[in-house]
C-alpha positions in Angstrom: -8.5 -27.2 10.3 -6.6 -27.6 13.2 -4.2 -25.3 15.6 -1.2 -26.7 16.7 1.6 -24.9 18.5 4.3 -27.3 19.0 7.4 -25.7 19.2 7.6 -23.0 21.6 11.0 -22.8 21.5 10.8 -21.1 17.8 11.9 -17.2 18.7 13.5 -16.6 21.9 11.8 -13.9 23.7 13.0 -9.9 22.9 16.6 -9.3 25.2 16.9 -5.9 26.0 19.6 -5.5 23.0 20.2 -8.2 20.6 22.6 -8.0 18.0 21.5 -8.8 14.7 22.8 -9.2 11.1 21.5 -9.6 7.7 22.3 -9.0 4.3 21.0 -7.7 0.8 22.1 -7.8 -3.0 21.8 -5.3 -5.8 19.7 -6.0 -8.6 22.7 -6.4 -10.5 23.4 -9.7 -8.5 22.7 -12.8 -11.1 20.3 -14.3 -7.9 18.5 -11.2 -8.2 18.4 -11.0 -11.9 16.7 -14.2 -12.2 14.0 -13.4 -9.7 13.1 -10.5 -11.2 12.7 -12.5 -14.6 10.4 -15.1 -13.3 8.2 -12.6 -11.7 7.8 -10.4 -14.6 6.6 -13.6 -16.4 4.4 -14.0 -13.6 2.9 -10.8 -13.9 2.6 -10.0 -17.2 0.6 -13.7 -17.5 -1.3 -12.8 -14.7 -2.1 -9.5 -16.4 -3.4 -11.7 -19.4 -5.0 -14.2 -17.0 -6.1 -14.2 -14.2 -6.4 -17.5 -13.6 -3.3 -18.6 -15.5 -0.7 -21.1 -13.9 3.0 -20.3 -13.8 5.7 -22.5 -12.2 9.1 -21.5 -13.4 12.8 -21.2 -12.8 15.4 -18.9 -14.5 19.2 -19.7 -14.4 21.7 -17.2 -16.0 25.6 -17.2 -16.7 27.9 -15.4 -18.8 25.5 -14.6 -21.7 23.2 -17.5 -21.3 19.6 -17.0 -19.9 17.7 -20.3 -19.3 14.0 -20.2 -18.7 12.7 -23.8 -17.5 8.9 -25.0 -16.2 5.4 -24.6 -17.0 3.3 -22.0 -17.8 -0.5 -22.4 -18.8 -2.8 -19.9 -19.6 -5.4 -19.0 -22.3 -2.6 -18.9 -24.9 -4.9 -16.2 -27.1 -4.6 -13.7 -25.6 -0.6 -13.7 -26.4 -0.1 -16.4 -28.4 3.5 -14.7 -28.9 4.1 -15.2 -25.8 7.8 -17.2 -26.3 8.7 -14.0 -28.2 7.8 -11.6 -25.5 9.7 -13.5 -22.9 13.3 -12.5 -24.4 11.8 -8.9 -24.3 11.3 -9.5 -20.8 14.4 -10.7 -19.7 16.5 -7.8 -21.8 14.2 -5.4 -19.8 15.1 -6.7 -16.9 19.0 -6.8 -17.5 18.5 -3.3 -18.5 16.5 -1.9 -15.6 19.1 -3.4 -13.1 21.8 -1.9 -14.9 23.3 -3.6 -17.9 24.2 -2.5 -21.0 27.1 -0.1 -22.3 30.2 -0.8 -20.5 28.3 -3.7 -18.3 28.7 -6.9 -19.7 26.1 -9.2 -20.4 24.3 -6.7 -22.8 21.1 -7.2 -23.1 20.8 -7.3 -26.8 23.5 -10.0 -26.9 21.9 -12.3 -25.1 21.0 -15.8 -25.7 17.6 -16.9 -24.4 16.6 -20.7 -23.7 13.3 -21.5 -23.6 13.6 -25.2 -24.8 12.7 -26.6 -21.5 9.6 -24.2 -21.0 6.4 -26.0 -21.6 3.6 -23.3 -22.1 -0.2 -25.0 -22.2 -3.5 -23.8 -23.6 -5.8 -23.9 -20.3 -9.5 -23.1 -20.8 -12.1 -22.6 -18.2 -12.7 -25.4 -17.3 -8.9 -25.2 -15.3 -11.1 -22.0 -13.3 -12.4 -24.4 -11.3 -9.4 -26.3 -9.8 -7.6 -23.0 -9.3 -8.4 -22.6 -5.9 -7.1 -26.2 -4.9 -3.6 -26.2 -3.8 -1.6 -27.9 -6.3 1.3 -28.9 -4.1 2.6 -29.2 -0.1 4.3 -26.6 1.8 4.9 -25.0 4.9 4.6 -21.1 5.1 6.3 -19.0 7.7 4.9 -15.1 8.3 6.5 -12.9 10.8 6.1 -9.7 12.4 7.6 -7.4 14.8 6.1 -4.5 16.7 8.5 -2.4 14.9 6.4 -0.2 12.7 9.9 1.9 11.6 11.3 -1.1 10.2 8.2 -1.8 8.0 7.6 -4.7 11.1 10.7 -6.4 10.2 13.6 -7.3 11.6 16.3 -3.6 12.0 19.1 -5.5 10.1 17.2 -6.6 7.4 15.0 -3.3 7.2 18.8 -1.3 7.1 20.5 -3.6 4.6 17.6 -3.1 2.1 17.9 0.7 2.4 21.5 0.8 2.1 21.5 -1.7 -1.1 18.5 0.9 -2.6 20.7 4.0 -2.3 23.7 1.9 -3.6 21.3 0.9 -6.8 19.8 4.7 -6.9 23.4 6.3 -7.3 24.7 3.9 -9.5 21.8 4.7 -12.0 22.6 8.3 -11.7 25.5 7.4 -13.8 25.1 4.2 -15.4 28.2 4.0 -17.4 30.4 5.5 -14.8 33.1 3.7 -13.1 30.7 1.7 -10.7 28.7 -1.4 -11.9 25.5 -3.0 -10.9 26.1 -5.5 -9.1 26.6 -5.5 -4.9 26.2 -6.8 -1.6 25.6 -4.9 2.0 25.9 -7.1 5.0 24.9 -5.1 8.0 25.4 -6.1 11.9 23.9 -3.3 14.9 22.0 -3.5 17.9 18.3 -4.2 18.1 16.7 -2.7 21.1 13.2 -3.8 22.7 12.0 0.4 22.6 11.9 -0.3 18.4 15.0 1.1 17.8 18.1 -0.4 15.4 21.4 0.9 16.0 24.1 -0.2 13.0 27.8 -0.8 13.8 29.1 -1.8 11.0 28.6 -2.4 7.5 30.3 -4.2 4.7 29.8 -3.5 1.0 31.3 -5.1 -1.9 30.9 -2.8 -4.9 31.3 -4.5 -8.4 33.5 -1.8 -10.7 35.5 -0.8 -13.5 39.3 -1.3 -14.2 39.5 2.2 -13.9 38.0 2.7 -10.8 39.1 4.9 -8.4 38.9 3.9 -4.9 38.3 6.6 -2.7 35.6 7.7 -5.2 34.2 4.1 -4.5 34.1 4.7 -0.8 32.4 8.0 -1.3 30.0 6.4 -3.0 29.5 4.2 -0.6 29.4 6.4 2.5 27.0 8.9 0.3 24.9 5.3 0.3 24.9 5.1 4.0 24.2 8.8 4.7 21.2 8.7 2.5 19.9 5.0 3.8 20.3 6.3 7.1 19.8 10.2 7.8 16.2 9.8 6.5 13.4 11.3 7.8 11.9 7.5 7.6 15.0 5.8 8.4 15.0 3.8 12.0 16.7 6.0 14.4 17.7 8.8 11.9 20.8 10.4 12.0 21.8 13.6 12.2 24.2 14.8 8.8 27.0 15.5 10.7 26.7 12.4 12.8 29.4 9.6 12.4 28.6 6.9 10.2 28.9 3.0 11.5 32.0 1.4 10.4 32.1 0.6 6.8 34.2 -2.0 4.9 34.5 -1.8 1.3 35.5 -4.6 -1.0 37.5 -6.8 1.4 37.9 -9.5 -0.7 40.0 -6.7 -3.4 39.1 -6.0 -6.8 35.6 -6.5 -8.2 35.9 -6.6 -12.0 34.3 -9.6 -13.1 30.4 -9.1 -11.6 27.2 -10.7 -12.2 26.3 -13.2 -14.5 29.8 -12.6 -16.4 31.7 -13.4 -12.7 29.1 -15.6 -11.1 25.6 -17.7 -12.4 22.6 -17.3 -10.9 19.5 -19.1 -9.9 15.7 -17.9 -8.5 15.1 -18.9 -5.0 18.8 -18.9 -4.0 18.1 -15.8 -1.3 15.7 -17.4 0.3 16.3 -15.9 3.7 17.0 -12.5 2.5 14.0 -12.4 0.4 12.1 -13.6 3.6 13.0 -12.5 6.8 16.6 -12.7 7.4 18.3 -15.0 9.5 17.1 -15.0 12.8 13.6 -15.9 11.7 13.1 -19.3 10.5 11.9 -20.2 6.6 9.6 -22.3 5.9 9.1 -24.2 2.2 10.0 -22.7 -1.4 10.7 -19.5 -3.2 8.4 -16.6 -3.8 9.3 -15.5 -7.0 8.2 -17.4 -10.8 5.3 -18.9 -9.1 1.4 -17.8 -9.6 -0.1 -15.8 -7.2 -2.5 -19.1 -6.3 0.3 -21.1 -5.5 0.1 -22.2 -2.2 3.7 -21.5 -0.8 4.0 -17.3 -2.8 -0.5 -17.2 -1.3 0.5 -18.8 1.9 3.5 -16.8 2.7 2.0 -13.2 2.2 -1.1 -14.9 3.9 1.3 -15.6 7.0 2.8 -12.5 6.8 -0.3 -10.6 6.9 -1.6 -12.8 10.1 1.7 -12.1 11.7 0.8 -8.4 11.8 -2.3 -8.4 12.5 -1.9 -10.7 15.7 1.1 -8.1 16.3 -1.5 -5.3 15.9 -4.0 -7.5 18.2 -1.0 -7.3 21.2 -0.5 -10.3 21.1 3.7 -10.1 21.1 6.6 -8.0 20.6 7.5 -10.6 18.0 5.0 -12.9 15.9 5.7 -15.8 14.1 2.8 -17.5 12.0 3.7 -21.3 10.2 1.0 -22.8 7.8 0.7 -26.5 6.8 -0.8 -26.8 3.1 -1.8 -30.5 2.3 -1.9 -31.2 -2.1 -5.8 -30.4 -2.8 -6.8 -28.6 -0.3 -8.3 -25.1 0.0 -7.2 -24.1 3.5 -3.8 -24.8 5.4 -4.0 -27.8 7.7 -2.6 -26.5 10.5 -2.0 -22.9 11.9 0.6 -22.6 14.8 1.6 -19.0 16.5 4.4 -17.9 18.4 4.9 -15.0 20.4 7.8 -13.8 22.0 9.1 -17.1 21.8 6.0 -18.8 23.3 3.3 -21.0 21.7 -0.1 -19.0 21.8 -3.4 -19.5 20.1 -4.3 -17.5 17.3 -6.6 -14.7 18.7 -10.5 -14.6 18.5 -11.9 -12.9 15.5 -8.6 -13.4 13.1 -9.1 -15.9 10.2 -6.6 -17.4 7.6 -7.6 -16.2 4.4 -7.6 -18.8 2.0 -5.0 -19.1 -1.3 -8.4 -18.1 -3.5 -8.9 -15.1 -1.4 -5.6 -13.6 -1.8 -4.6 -14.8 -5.5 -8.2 -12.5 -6.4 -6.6 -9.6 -4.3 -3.4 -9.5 -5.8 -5.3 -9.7 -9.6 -7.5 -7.2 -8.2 -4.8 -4.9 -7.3 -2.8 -6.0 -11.1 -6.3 -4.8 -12.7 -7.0 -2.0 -10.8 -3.6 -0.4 -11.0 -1.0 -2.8 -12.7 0.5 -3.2 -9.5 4.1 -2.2 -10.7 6.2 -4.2 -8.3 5.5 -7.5 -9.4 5.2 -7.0 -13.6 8.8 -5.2 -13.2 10.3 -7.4 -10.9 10.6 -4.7 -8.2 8.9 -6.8 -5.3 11.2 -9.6 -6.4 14.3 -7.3 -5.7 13.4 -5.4 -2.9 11.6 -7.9 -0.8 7.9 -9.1 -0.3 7.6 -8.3 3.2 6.9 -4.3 3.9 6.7 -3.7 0.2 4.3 -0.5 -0.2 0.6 -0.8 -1.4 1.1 -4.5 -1.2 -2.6 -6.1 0.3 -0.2 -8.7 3.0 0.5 -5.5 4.3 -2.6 -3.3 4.5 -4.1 -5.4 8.0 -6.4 -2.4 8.4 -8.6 -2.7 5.1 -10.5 -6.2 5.3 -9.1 -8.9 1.8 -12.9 -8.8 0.7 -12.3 -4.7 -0.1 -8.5 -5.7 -1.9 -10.4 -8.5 -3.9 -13.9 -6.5 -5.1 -12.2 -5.5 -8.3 -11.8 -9.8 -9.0 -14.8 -10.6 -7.6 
């Protein structure tokens, strides 16, 4: 395996304020709907398997969910399993918020699984597991930011405001305010840590019968409680003034998620990463096994990027993996920090796709790990998601794995 470090021109190094914006959807959003599908497919055959193979996409519009790729496991243990897949996706339009005065319902919808192939694998597909099956480049990045979860402020604030968004909106389901949203959010990022927001913009999806300035309560109640958290990045104060908010610019919002719009996994690939002033690097995370090389190799990045930010090695670390088809180690590992090409610090490894698929079935055994069977990690992002073993630097991937050992 070789190091290279080849573009140092990657991340500029940290101003002493840069602005920054990024953006996040509700769960509601038909994008977000669909990731959260394919990973609870992935999670409930990982639960069954743990060496199981899922590949799969998930398209919705209107009433029409479509559920396309491969998925092979040791078919008996849920030989049902085309069944429990519409159970799935209803769950999952249910848990974001559908149902009642929200169209699609749930129990009306029509669920394609014709171009789904699901295969009988036996042992003998144990052994090839930890082979990657495909080529990709994997981008990890952290920032010595611990407030922000080590992510970038805009990304870190967007995510909060779209969670208190989703929160109130379940407090009344079938009120006047629907699930689906967006929160683009634009403030300063300082080089002490701290994010300051200037403005935000929120488009709300609602009912005919909406009234507006209860929308824009709702909305500034949203902002209050993303932002005058104890945990929130530079709290504020109650009484403090909140940044500037815009509220459904583009007018009414009646017609919202898969009934205004279709939807696709992997089409918030920047959100779901780390917004856009970090560079991607191949495919999506979500409806692929936890062996594939680009979901393994992109919390592997991730959890490299922090711990060469914990090592002081940069403000900000950017980590980029080259896998090759059939191999069981990336190719090539190139580091960047603070906008300059470094080599990766003595004593930190790459752990390799085998090593973290068996700590995420470890942590699916030991405790169901919730986020990825519900399809929460899909909608609320990979990177800082609690428990999750990318994140946990300080406890060594042989004591996450033991469990799947």
């Amino acid at each position: 395996m070789s190091t290279t470090n080849d573009m140092s021109d990657i991340r500029s190094p940290r101003a002493a304020v840069d602005t920054t914006v990024a953006e996040w959807v509700l769960p509601g959003h038909p994008d977000k709907l669909c990731d959260a599908i394919a990973d609870r497919i992935v999670g409930e055959v990982a639960r069954l398997d743990p060496y199981g193979q899922v590949g799969i996409e998930v398209a919705c519009a209107f009433d029409r969910v479509f559920v396309t790729g491969l998925i092979g496991f040791d078919t008996v243990r849920l030989p049902d399993i085309g069944a429990r897949i519409a159970d799935w996706v209803r769950d999952t339009y249910r848990s974001a918020g559908y149902g009642g005065r929200w169209d699609p319902l749930p129990e009306a919808l029509h669920i394609d699984t014709s171009a789904l192939r699901i295969e009988q694998r036996g042992e003998d597909w144990q052994e090839l597991r930890h082979l990657s099956d495909d080529q990709c480049i994997c981008i990890g990045y952290a920032q010595a930011t611990p407030d922000t979860g080590h992510l970038p402020g805009a990304l870190w604030t967007a995510r909060r405001i779209a969670r208190a968004l989703h929160t109130l909106q379940q407090r009344d389901p079938q009120g006047p305010i629907g699930p689906d949203g967006k929160v683009i959010v634009r403030g300063e990022e300082h080089a002490d840590g701290r994010f300051v927001p200037q403005s935000v913009s929120v488009s709300l999806h609602h009912a005919v019968d909406a009234d507006w300035l209860q929308m824009r309560r709702h909305a500034q109640q949203a902002l209050r409680d993303a932002l005058t958290d104890d945990d929130a990045v530079g709290a504020m104060t109650a009484d403090a003034p909140l940044p500037d908010l815009t509220l459904n610019a583009a007018g009414m919002f009646l017609c919202g998620g898969p009934t205004g719009d279709n939807g696709t996994t992997g089409k918030k690939l920047v959100m779901d990463a780390y917004g856009p002033g970090v560079p991607i690097g191949g495919g999506a995370w979500s409806g692929k096994d936890c062996y594939k090389p680009d979901r393994a190799g992109g919390m592997v990045a991730r959890r490299l990027a922090l711990q060469c930010v914990q090592a002081g090695l940069g403000q900000r670390v950017t980590v980029r993996l080259e896998y090759r088809p059939n191999s069981i180690a990336p190719e090539s590992v190139s580091v960047w920090a603070d906008g300059r090409a470094v080599p990766l610090p003595a004593g930190l490894t790459v752990t390799s796709t085998r090593a973290a698929a068996r700590a995420m079935h470890a942590q699916l055994r030991e405790s169901e790990y919730a986020p990825l069977v519900t399809g929460e990690l899909a909608r609320w992002g990979h990177p800082a998601a609690p428990g999750a073993w990318w994140e946990d630097v300080a406890t060594p991937i042989a004591e996450h794995r033991r469990a799947a050992a």
